[in-house]
N, C-alpha and C positions, 0 to 999 in steps of 0.2 A: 770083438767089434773094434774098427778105428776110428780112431777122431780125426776126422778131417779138413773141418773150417780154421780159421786160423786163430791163432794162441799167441797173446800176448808175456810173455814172461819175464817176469820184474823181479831181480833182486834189489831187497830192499836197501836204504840207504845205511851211512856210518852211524853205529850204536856206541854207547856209553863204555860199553864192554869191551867194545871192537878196538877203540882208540886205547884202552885199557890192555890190551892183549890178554885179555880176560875172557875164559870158556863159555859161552853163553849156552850154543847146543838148540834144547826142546826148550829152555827156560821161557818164561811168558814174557816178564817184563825187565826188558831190556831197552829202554829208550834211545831216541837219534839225538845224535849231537848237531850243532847249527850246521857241521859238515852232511849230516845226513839228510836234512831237511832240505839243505841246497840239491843233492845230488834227487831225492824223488820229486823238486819241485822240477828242475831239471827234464828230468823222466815226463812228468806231464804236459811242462810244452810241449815237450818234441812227440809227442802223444797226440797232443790237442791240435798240433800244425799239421799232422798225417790224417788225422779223423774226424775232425771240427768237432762240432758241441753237440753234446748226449749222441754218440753216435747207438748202434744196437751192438752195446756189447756188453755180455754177461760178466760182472767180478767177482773174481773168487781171493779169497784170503787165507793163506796160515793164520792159525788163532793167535799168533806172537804180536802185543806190542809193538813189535818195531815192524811188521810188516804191514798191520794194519791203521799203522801212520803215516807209514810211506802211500799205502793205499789214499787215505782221506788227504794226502797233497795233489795226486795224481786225479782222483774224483774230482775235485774241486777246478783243475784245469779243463777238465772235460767235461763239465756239466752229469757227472754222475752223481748216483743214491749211494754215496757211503751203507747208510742206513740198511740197505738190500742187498748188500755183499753179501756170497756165501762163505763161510768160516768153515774150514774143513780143515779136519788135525791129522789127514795126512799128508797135507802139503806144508807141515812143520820142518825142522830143521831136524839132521839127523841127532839121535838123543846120546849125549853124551859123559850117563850113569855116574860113576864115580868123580870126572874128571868137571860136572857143574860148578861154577862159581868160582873155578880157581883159573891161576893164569899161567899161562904156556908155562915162562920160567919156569915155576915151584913143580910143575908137572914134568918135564924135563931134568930137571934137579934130582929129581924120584925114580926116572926111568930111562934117561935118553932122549934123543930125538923120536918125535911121534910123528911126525909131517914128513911124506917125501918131497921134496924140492921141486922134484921136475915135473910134478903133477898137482902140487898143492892138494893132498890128500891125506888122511889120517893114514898111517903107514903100519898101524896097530891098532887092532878095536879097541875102541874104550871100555874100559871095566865096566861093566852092568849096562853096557849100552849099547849101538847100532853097530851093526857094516851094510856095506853099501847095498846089497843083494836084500835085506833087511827093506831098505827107502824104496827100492824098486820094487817090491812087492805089495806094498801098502800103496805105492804111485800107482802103476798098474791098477790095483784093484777101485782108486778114483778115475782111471782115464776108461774102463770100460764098466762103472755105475753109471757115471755121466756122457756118453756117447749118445745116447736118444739124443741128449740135449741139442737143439741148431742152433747154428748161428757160430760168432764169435766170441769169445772170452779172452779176459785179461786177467793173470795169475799174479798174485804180490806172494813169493816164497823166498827161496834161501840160496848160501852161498852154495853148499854140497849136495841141497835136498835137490835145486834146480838143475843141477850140474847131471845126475841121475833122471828127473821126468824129459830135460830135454835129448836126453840122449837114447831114452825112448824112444821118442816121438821123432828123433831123425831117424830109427832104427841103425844103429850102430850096433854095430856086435858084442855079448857080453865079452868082459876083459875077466880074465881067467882068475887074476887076479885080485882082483876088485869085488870081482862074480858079480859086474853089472855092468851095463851100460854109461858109460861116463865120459859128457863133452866137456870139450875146455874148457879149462878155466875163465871167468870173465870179471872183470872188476865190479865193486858196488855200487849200487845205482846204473845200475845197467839195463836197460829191453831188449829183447829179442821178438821178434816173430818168427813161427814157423808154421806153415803150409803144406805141404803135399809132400813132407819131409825135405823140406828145405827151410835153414833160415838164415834170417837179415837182420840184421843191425839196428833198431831204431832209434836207440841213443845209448852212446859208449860211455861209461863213468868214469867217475877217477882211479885213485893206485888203489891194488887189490889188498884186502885186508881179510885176514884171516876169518873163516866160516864160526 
């Protein structure tokens, strides 16, 4: 089944962890820095100037802290129900096992470089944790439970988990490598919409900061 009406999706703003260069992952609570509160209030004008107040649109949430704060700035500009978010854990961020609560450095210092550059991607699975084929599987399996659903929705998820459902939902080809679908990179605090496999821009964030 596909989803057709249009999809709002939010990565969330800058976390405590993020300015840290510290591993965050599946972690829950990872709070926003006043950078990140800027960047999802941000997100909700440019939300609320496209849609006005309480438009009909469905919110769904990663169970993380930081996405559902970014969520309650963005609610609050558009006359939404925090409260009536859906919370669904698999549109968490990809989980990354061993590498939890430490930061790039000490991680690197351990093994190398983990990140390829030219893609901003883990360039090696993390020990006890995710690859990307992994995220797109659990994504899929929320984009065709909720298909009955009409109407439109607005997603608050992640830097790599969104990078995966929307490359989905443009139907991009799996990458052999990756063994998933994977769009660009986008900075934090960032929207997107996409429609009939096409999307747009709703409002661009600041500099990109690791997932």
């Amino acid at each position: 089944m596909t989803y057709t009406s249009r999809t709002y999706i939010a990565r969330h703003g800058e976390t405590v962890f993020n300015a840290a260069r510290r591993m965050q992952g599946d972690q829950l609570d990872t709070p926003l820095t006043r950078t990140g509160f800027a960047q999802a209030d941000a997100m909700g004008a440019a939300l609320a100037n496209r849609l006005g107040q309480q438009p009909p649109l469905a919110l769904w949430s990663s169970p993380s802290g930081r996405a559902l704060q970014t969520l309650a700035i963005i609610a609050e500009h558009i006359g939404g129900d925090w409260h009536g978010a859906t919370r669904d854990a698999r549109l968490q961020e990809i989980d990354v096992g061993e590498w939890a609560g430490r930061t790039y450095a000490d991680i690197m210092a351990d093994q190398g470089d983990i990140v390829d550059p030219h893609i901003a991607l883990f360039s090696v699975r993390p020990p006890g944790g995710e690859w990307y084929d992994d995220i797109a599987l659990r994504l899929q399996r929320w984009i065709d439970d909720t298909a009955h659903l009409e109407g439109d929705r607005l997603v608050i998820m992640h830097g790599m988990s969104s990078r995966v459902l929307r490359g989905i939902l443009l139907g991009l080809p799996v990458d052999s490598h990756w063994q998933a679908p994977i769009a660009p990179s986008l900075p934090q605090g960032t929207m997107v919409m996409i429609e009939d496999g096409q999307e747009e821009v709703v409002h661009l964030g600041g500099s990109a900061k690791p997932a």
